[in-house]
C-alpha positions as CSV (number, residue, x, y, z in Angstrom):
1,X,122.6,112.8,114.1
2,X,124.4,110.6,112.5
3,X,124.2,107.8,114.6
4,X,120.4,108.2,114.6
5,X,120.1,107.4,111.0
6,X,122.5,104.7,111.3
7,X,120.4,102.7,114.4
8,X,117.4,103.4,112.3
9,X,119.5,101.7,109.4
10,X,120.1,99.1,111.0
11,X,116.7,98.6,112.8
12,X,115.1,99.0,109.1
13,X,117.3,95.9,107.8
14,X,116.6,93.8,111.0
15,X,112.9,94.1,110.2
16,X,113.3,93.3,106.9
17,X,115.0,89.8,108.3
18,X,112.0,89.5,110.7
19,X,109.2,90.2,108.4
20,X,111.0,88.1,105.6
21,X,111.4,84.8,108.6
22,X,107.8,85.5,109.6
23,X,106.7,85.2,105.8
24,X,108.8,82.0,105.3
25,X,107.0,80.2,108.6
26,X,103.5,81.5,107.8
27,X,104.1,79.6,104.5
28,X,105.0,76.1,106.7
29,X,102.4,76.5,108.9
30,X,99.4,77.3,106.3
31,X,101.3,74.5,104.0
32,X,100.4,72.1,106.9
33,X,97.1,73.1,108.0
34,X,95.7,74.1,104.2
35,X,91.5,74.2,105.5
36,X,90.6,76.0,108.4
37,X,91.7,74.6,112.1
38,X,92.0,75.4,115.5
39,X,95.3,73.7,117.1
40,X,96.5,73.9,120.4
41,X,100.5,73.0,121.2
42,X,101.7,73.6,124.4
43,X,101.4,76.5,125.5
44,X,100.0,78.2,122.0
45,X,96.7,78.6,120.5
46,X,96.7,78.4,116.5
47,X,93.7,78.9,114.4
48,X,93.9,79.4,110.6
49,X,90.7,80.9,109.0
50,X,89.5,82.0,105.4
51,X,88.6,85.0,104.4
52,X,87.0,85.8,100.7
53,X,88.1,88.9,99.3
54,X,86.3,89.8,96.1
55,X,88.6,91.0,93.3
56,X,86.9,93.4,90.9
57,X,87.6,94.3,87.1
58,X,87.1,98.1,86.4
59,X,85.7,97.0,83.0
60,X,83.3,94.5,83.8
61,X,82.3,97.2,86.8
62,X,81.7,99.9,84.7
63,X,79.9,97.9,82.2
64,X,77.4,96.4,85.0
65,X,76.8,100.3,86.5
66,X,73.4,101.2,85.9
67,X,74.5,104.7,85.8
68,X,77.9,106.3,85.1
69,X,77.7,108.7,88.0
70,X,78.1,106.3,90.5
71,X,81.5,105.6,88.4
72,X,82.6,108.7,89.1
73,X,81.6,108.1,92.8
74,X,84.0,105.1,92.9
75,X,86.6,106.1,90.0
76,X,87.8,102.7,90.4
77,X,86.9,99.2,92.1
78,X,87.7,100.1,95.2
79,X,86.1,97.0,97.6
80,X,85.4,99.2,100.5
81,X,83.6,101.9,98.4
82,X,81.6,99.1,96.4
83,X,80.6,97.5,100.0
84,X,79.6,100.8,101.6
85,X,77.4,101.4,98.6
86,X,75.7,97.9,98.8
87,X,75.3,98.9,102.4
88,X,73.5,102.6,101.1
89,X,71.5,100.6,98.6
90,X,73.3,103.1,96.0
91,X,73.7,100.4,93.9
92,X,72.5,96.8,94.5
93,X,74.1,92.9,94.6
94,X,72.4,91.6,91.3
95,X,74.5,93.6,89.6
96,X,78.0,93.2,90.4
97,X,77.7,89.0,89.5
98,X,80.2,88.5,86.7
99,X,82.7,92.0,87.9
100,X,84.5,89.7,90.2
101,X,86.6,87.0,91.1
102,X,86.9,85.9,94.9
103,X,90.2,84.9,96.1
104,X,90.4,82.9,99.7
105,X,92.9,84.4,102.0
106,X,94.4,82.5,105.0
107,X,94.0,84.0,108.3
108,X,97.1,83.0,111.0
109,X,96.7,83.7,114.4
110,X,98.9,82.8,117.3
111,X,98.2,83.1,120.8
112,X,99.9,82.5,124.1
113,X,97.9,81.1,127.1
C-alpha cells in the first residue's frame, strides 16, 4: 500500500510541473498571437479563438428580476441557469443589460496533422 500512495505522490507533483509548464507556454503563445488566428507550423495546426463569458453581479441580478421567485430558482448568478432560462423564456434578455460584465477568454488549440 504504501508504495501506491507514494507513485500517486509522485504522479500528483509531476502534474503539477506539467500543468504549471503548460500554463507558462499558453501565456507565450496567446502573448504572441493576442486576436484570433489560425497558424500552421510544420506539422501543427494552431488556432486561438475568443470566447465571451458574461460575468454576473448577484445584486444587480436580483434587482433587474421581475419576480423574486425566479431568485430562488437560481439562488445565485449561475450563467448556465440564467442561459437555460433565457432559453425557457422564464425570464427574458432586456432585462439582464446592466447585471453583467463580459470578459473575452482565449481559446488554444493544438493539433497534429
Amino acid at each position: 500500500m504504501e508504495e501506491l500512495v507514494a507513485r500517486m505522490y509522485e504522479l500528483r507533483e509531476l502534474q503539477k510541473q506539467v500543468e504549471d509548464e503548460l500554463e507558462q507556454l499558453r501565456t507565450k503563445i496567446l502573448a504572441r498571437y493576442p486576436v484570433a488566428a489560425k497558424v500552421e507550423l510544420d506539422d501543427y495546426r494552431m488556432s486561438v479563438t475568443y470566447q465571451e463569458r458574461r460575468d454576473y453581479d448577484d445584486e444587480r441580478l436580483y434587482a433587474a428580476l421581475p419576480d423574486p421567485g425566479i431568485w430562488k430558482m437560481l439562488s445565485k448568478s449561475d450563467p448556465s441557469k440564467i442561459s437555460s432560462m433565457l432559453k425557457l423564456h422564464v425570464i427574458d434578455e432586456n432585462i439582464l443589460k446592466g447585471t453583467y460584465d463580459v470578459r473575452r477568454i482565449p481559446v488554444l488549440r493544438i493539433t497534429k496533422r
